[in-house]
FIKOLDREN-353293 format. One record per residue (C-alpha): residue number from 1; residue in three letters; x, y, z. Coordinates in Angstrom, 2 decimals, padded with zeros to 5 digits, m for minus. Layout:
BEGIN
NUM, ALA, X, Y, Z
...
END
This chain:
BEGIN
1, UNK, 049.23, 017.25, 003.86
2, UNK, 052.17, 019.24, 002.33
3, UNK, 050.81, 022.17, 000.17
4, UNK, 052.82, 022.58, m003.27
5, UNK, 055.86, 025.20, m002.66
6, UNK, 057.75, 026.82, m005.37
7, UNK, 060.89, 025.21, m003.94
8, UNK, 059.76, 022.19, m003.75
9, UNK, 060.23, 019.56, m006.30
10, UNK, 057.74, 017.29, m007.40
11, UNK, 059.29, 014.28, m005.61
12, UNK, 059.77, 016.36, m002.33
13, UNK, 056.10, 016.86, m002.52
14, UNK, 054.95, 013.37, m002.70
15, UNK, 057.15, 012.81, 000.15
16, UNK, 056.20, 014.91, 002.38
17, UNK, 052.53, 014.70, 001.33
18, UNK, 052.76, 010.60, 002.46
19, UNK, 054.80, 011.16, 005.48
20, UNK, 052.37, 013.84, 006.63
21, UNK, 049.60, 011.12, 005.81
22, UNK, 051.36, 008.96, 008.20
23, UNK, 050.87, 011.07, 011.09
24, UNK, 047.91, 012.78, 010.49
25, UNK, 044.47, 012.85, 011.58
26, UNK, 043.12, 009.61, 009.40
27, UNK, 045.47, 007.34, 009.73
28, UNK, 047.63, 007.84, 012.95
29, UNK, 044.56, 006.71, 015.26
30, UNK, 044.44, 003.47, 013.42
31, UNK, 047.81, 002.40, 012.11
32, UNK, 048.37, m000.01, 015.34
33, UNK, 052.54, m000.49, 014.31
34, UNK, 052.64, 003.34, 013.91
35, UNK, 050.95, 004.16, 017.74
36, UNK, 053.09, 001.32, 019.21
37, UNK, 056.45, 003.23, 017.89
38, UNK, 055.11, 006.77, 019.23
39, UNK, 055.21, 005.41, 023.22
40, UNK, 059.36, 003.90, 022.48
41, UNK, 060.24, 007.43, 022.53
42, UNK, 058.30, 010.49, 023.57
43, UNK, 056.52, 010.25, 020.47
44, UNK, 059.35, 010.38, 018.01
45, UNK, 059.77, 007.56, 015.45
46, UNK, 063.47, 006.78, 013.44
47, UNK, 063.57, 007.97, 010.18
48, UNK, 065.13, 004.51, 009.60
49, UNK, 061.94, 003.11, 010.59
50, UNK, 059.82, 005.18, 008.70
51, UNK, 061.85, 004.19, 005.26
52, UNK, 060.47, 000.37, 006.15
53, UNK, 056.55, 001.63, 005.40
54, UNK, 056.25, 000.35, 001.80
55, UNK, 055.00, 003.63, m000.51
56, UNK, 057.36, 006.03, 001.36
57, UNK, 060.11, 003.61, 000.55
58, UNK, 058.22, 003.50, m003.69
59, UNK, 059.06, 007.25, m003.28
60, UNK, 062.93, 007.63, m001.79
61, UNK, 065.29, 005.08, 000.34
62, UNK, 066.89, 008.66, 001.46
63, UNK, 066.58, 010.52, 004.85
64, UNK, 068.08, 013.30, 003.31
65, UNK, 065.12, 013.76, 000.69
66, UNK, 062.70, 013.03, 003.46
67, UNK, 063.84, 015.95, 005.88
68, UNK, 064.51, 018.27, 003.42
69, UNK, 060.85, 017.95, 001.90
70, UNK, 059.64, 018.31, 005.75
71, UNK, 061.81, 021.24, 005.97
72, UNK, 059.99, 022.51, 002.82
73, UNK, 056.58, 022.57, 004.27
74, UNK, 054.31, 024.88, 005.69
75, UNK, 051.96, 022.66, 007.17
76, UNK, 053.79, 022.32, 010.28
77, UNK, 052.51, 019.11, 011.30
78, UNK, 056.08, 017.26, 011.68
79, UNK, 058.85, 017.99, 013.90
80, UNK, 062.44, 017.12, 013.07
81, UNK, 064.92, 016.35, 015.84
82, UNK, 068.17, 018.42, 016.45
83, UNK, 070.22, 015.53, 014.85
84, UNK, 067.87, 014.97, 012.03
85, UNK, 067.49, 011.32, 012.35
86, UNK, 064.04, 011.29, 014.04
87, UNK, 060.25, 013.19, 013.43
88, UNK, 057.27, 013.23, 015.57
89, UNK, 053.69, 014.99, 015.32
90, UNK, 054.19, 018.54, 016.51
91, UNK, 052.95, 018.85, 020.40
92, UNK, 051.10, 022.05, 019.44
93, UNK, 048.71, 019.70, 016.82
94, UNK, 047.44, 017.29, 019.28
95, UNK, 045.13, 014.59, 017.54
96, UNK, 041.10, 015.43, 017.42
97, UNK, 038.98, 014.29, 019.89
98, UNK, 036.87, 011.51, 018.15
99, UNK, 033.12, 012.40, 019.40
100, UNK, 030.49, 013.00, 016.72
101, UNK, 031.13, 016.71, 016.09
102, UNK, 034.39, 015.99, 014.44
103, UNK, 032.80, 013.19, 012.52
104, UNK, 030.50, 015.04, 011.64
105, UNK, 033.06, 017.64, 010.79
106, UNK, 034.54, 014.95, 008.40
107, UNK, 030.94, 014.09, 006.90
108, UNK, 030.89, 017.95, 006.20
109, UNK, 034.60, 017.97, 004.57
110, UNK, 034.21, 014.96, 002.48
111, UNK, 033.34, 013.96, m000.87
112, UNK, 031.84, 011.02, m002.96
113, UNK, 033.56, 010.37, m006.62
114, UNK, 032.44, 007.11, m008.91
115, UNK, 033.61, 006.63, m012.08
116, UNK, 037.38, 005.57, m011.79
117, UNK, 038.38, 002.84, m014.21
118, UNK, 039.58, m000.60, m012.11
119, UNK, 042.94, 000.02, m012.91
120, UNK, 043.23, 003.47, m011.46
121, UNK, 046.08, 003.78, m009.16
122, UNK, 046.50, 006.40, m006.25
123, UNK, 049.11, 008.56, m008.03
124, UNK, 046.54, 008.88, m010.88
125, UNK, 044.06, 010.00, m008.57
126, UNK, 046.50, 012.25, m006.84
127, UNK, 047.47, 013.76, m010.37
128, UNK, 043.78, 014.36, m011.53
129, UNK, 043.08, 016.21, m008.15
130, UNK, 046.08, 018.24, m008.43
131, UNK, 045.20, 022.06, m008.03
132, UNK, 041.15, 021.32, m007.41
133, UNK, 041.39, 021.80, m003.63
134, UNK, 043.42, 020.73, m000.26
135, UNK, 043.54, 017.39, 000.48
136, UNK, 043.52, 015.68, 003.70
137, UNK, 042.88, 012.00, 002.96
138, UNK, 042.26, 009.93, m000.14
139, UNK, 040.53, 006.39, 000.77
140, UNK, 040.14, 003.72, m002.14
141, UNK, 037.38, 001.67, m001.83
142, UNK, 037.86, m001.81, m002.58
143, UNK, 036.18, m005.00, m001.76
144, UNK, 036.49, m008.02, 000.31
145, UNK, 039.44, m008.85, m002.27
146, UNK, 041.04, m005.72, m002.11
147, UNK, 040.47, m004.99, m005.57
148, UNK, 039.32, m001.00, m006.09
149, UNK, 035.99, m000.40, m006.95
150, UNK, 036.44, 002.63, m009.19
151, UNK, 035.11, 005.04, m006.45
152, UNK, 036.71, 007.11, m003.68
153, UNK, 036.10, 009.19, m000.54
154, UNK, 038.00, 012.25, m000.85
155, UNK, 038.51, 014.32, 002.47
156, UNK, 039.31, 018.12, 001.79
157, UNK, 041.01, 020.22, 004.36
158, UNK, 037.48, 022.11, 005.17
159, UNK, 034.16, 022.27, 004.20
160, UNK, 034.63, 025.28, 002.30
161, UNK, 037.09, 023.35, m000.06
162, UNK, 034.99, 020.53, m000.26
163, UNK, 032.11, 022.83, m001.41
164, UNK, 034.51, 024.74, m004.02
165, UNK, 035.61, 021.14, m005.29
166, UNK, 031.83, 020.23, m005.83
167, UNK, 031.12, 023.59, m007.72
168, UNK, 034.22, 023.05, m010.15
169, UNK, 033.39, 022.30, m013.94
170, UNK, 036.34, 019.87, m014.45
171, UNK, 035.36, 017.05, m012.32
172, UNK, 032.95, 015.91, m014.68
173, UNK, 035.15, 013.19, m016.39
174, UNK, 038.39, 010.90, m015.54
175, UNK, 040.25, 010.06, m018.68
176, UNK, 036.79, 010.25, m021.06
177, UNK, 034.98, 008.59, m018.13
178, UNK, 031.80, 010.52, m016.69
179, UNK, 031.94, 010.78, m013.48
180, UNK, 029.16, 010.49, m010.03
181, UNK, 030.30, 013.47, m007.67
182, UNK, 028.19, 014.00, m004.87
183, UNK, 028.76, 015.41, m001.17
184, UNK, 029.35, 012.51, 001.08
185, UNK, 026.19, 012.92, 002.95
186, UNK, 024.74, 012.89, m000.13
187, UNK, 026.10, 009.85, m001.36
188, UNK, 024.80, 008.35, 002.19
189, UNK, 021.16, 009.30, 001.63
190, UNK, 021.16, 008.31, m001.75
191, UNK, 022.37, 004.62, m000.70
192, UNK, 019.97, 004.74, 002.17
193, UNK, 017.35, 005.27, m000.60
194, UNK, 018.63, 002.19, m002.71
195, UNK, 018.63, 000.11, 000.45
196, UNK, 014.92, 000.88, 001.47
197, UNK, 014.23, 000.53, m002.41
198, UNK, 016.14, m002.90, m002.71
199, UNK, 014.29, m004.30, 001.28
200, UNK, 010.87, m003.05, m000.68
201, UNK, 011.61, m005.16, m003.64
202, UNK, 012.56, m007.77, m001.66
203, UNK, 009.76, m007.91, 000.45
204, UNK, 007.85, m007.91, m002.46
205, UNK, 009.58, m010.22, m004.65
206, UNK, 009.28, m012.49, m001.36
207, UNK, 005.46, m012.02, m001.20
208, UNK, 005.01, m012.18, m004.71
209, UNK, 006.88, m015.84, m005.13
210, UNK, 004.61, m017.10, m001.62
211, UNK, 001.35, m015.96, m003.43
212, UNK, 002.65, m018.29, m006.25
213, UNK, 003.69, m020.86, m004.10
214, UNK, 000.34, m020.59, m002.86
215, UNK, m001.52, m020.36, m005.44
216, UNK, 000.41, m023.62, m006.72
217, UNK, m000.27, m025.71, m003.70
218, UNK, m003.86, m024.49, m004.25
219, UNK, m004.17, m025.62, m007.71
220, UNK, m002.60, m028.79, m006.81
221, UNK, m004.82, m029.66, m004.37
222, UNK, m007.69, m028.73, m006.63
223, UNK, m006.79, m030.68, m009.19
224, UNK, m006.50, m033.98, m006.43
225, UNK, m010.35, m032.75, m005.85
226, UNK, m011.02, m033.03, m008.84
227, UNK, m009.43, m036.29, m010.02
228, UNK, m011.01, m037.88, m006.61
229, UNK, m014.41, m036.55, m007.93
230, UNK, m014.09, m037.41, m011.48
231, UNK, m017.45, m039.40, m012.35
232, UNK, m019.38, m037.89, m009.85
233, UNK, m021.35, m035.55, m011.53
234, UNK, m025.04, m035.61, m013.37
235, UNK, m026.66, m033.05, m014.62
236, UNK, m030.51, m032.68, m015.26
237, UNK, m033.03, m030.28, m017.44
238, UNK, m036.51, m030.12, m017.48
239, UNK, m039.88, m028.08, m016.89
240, UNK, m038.91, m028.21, m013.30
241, UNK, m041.11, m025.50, m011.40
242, UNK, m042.52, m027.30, m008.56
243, UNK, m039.36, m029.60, m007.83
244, UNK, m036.89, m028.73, m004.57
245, UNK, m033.91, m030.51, m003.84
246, UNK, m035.33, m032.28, m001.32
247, UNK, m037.05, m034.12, m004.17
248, UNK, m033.67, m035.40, m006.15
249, UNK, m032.84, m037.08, m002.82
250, UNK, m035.91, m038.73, m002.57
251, UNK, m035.57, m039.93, m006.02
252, UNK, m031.74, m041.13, m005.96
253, UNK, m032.37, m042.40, m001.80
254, UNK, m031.14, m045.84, m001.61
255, UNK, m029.03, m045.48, m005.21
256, UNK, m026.92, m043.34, m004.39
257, UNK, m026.03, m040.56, m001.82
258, UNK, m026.06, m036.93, m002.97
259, UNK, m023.41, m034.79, m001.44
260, UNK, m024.67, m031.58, m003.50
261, UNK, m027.21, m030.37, m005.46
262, UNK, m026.65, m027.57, m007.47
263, UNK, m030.37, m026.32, m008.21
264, UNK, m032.35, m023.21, m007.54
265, UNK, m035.95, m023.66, m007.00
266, UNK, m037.55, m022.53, m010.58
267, UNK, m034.64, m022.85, m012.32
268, UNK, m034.72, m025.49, m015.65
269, UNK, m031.42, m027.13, m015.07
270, UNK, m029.22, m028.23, m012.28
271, UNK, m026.35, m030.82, m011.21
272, UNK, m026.26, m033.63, m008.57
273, UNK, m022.96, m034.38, m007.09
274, UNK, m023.02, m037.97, m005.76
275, UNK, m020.79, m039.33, m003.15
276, UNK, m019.77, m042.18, m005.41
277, UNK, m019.76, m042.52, m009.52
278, UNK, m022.98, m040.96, m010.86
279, UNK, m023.54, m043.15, m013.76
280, UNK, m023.88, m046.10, m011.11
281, UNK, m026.47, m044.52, m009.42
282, UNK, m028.54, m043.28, m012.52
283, UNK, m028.78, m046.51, m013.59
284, UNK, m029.60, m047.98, m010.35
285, UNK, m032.24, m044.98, m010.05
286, UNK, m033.71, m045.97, m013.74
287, UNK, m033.98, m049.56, m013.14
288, UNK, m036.29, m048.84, m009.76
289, UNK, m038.16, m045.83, m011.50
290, UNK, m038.04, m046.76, m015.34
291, UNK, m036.21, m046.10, m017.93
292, UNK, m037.17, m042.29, m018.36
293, UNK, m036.72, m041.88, m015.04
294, UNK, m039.32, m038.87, m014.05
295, UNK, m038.87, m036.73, m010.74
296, UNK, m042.50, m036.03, m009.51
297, UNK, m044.20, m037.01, m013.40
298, UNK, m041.73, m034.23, m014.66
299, UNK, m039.63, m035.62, m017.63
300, UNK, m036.04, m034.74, m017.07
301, UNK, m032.94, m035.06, m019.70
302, UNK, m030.15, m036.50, m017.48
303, UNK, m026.44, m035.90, m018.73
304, UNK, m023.36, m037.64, m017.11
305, UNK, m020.41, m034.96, m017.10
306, UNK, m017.07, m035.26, m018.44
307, UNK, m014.27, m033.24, m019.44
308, UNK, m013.68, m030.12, m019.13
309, UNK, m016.51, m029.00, m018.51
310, UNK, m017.09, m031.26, m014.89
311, UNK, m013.83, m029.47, m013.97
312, UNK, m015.46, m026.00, m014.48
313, UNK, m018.70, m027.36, m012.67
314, UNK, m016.76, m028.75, m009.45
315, UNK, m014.14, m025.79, m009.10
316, UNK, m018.28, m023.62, m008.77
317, UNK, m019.34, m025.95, m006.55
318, UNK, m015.94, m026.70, m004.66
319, UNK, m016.27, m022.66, m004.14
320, UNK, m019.46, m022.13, m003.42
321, UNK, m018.74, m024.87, m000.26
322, UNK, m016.49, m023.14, 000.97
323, UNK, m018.58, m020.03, 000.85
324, UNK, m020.92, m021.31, 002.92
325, UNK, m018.35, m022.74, 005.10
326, UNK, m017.10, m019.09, 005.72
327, UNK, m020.38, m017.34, 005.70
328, UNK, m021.17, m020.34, 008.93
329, UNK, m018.47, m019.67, 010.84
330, UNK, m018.69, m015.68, 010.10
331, UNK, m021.84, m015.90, 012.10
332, UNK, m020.39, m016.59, 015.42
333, UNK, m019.89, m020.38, 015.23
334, UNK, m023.31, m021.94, 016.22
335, UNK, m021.78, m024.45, 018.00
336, UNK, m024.04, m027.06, 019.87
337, UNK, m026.56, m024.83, 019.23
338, UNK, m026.52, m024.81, 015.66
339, UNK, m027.64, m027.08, 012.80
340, UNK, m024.50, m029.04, 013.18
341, UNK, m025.25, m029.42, 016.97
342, UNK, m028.56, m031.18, 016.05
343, UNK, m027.22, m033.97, 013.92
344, UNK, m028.69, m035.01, 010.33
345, UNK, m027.00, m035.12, 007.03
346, UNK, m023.87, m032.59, 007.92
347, UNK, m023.05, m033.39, 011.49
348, UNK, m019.40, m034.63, 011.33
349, UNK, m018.92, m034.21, 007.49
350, UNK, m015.22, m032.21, 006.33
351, UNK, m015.22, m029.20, 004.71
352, UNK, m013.31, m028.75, 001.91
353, UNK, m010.55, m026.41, 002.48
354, UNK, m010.00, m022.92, 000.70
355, UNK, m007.45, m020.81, 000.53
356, UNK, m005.73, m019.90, 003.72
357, UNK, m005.80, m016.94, 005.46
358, UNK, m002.62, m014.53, 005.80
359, UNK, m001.81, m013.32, 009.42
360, UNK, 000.62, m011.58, 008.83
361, UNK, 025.85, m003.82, 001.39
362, UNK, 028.39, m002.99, 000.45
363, UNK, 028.80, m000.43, 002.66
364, UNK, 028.48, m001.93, 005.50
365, UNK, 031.26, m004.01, 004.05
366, UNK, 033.17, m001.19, 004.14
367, UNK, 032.54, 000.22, 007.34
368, UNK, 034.50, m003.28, 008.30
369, UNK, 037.22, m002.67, 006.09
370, UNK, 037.70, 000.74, 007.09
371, UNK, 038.01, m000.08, 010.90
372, UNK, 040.75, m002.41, 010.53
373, UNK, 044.57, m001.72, 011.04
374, UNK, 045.58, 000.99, 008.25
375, UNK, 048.40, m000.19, 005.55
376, UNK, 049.84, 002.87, 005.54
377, UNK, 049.01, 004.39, 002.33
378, UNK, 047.62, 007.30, 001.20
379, UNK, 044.09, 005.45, 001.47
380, UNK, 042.24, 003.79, 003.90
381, UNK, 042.90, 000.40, 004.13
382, UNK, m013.56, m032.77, 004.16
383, UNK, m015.67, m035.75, 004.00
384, UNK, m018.73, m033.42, 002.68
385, UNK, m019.55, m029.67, 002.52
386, UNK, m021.97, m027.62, 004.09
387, UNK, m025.36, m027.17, 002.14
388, UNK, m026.28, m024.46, m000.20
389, UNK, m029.40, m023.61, 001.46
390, UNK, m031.42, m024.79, 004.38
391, UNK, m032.04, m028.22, 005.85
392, UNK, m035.60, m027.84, 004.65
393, UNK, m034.77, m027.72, 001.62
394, UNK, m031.50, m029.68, 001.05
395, UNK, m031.13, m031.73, 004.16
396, UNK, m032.33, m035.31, 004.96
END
């Protein structure tokens, strides 16, 4: 772009600044209108035509002004024809080669500033950045409505200007507004950082609301457990020392079935969990055995449980199921060979089921703004569970 002369006036300077933007090394390769002009005539366009593009024509409706400001400067980049109606990029400033050195080149040269209020305009931009450096290119960004986003990519003439610009003191603030400045590569890592951040939350966010999900569905189908075994427990006390649980099944056999007993050899209390309502089958049990209802001459206090507490019993005994479940299958899976394989009270019974194993931007927004047609303006456009214990001592 045009540097500020002496003898140039202000208005001379913004014209030759946009005209030069026209034809230089940002926007020529993508301003489709512009290119298709260049091959009408050896690469010169009509100064008439150029008066049509909408901010030169903000700035002046005059050739006059227009060749005398490209008279004016010393950047070279324009040629004016002999009868002054006509200007073309100079032959001796081809266009760069667009490989990945010179975008790198343009990584290198470029800078990232947030902060601008939404109603910024260009020439305010232009004015604030007047005297901090040479600039090549000024690009807006703005979102899928075109509305600017209060930042800007700001493209110095080289990376030595782009490096003084990021040293100066005064680029702190924008009309009492503090301001992000950061080298554009900068900028890029720092996003890349906020993307990996925001896929991390995500993906945790994500696992976080399955595990609830989850752990819903589980507590769900606990609680239809629950409701479907509501009745069915009994629990007993007594000096029990030389009963098994073999024993409770003789006692309740042809009363009621037990699915589970809940007793440790020794122990002075216990539960039975029967395979229908347990008060039926205690009194079924007392009226063969008597009232008192002994288990080998022992006297026993029998309980029916309710409540909450036969919630907190089956959730225990729900769990410890499907412990030993697990702890079957974690030994190879017996298969015909093992207790299963040989029939007797568990051979074709459900298991109840546990919890189930796991196997298992906005810039890019802009990257599809940005490589569409320029505007030309200074910016860029279970049945039953396994038993506790042996068969011996639990089993039929």
């Amino acid at each position: 772009m045009a540097e500020s002369q002496e003898e140039m006036s202000p208005l001379e300077v913004k014209v030759a600044r946009q005209v030069e933007y026209y034809f230089g090394d940002h926007n020529l390769p993508r301003d489709r209108f512009l290119k298709e002009q260049l091959q009408l005539d050896d690469g010169w366009v009509a100064l008439e035509t150029m008066l049509k593009f909408n901010r030169l024509k903000s700035l002046t409706t005059d050739s006059s002004v227009v060749i005398a400001a490209l008279q004016k400067s010393k950047t070279g980049l324009l040629e004016i024809s002999e009868d002054m109606t006509k200007i073309r990029r100079s032959l001796n400033k081809p266009l760069p080669e667009l490989n990945d050195e010179y975008k790198d080149t343009l990584k290198q040269k470029s800078v990232y500033i947030k902060g601008f209020p939404l109603e910024t305009t260009l020439d305010e931009i232009l004015e604030w950045l007047n005297g901090k450096g040479p600039v090549e290119n000024i690009q807006m960004r703005r979102n899928l409505q075109r509305r600017f986003k209060g930042s800007v990519f700001i493209c110095f003439d080289t990376e030595e200007s782009a490096k003084q610009f990021l040293e100066r003191s005064d680029i702190k603030s924008f009309k009492d507004n503090e301001m992000l400045v950061l080298s554009r590569e900068a900028y890029h890592a720092k996003k890349a950082e906020e993307r990996k951040q925001f896929k991390a939350e995500t993906k945790a966010k994500a696992k976080q609301e399955k595990e609830h999900q989850q752990k819903h569905a589980e507590e769900k189908e606990m609680d239809l457990l629950l409701d479907e075994h509501s009745g069915r427990l009994l629990k007993f006390s007594g000096e029990l020392e030389d009963v098994s649980r073999e024993d409770f099944h003789i006692l309740f056999s042809g009363h009621g079935r037990i699915k589970w007993v809940d007793f440790t050899r020794g122990a002075k209390e216990g539960t039975l969990l029967f395979d229908g309502k347990a008060q039926e089958a205690f009194d079924k049990a007392k009226a063969a055995h008597g009232e008192d209802l002994k288990i080998k001459d022992n006297s026993v206090t029998w309980q029916l449980v309710e409540g909450d507490e036969e919630k907190e019993i089956m959730k225990k005994i729900i769990e410890a199921q499907q412990e030993s479940f697990n702890k079957s299958r974690g030994r190879g899976g017996r298969g015909k060979r093992g207790r299963r394989g040989r029939g007797g009270r568990d051979q074709g019974r459900t298991q109840y089921q546990g919890k189930k194993t796991k196997f298992d931007s906005d810039d890019e927004q802009e990257e599809a703004l940005a490589a569409a047609p320029a505007k030309r303006e200074l910016e860029d456009a279970a049945d039953s569970p396994a038993a506790k214990v042996a068969k011996t001592e639990n089993g039929s």
